[in-house]
C-alpha positions in Angstrom: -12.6 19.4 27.6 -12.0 23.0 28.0 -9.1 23.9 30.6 -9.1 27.2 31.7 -7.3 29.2 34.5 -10.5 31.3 35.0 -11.9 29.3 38.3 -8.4 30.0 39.5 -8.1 33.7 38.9 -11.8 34.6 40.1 -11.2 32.2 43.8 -7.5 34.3 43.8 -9.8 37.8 43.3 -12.3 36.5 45.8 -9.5 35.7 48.3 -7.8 39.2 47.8 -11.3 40.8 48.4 -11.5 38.9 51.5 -8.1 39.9 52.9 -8.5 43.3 52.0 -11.5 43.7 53.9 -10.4 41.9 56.8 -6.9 44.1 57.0 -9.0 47.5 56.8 -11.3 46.3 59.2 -8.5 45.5 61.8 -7.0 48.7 60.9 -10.1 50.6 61.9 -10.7 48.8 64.8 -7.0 49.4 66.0 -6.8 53.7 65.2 -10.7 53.4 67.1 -9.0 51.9 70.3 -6.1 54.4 70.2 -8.6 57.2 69.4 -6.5 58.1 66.4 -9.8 59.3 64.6 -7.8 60.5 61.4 -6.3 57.1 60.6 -9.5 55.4 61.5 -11.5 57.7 59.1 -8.6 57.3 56.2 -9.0 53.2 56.7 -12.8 53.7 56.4 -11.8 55.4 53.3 -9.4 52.7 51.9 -12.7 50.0 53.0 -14.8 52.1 50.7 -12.3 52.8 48.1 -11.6 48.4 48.2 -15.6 48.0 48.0 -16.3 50.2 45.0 -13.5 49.5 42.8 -13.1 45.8 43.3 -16.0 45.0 43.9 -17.3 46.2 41.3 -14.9 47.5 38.5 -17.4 48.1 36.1 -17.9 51.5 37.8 -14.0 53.3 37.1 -15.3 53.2 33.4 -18.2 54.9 34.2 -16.9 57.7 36.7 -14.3 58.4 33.7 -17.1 58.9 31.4 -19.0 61.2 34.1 -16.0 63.3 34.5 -15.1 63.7 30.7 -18.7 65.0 30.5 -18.4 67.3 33.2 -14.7 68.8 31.6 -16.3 68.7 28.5 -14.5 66.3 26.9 -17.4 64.3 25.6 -16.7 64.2 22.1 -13.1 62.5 22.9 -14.8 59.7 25.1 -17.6 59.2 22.9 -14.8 58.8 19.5 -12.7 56.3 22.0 -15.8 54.5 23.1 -17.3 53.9 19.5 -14.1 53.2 17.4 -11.0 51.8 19.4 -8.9 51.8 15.9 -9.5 55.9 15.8 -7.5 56.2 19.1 -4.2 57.6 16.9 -7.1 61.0 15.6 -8.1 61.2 19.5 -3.9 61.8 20.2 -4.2 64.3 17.7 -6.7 66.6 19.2 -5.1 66.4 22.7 -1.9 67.9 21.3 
């Protein structure tokens, strides 16, 4: 039998999801009944910022690579992405 704390961690992630998007959702319902659009608009923020990045996390790896590309730093992402060990080299050139 294989025991495994996995189930465990992804019904605690699932949870946190849930609370998350139940907080921001009170919070925008709150600054919209005191008409304090700036809060409401920076909780509608937060609600997106919860959705993308723990929803799916996948994506922070993939905006990094978009913005090395678009600082030009491709050839740094592209050493780190195919050879982990050359990391120490990749130190090197940022100095």
């Amino acid at each position: 039998m294989n025991y495994s704390l996995q189930g465990v961690f992804e019904w605690l992630q699932t949870q946190a999801q849930y609370a998350l998007f139940i907080v921001l959702l009170v919070l925008i319902l709150i600054f919209a009944a005191k008409r304090a659009w700036v809060g409401m608009i920076g909780a509608i923020i937060g609600l997106a910022a919860v959705g993308i990045f723990i929803l799916n996390p996948d994506i922070i790896s993939d905006m990094a690579e978009w913005l090395g590309e678009k600082l030009n730093m491709g050839v740094i992402v592209s050493i780190v992405k195919e050879t982990p060990e050359m990391l120490s080299s990749v130190e090197y050139l940022s100095n």
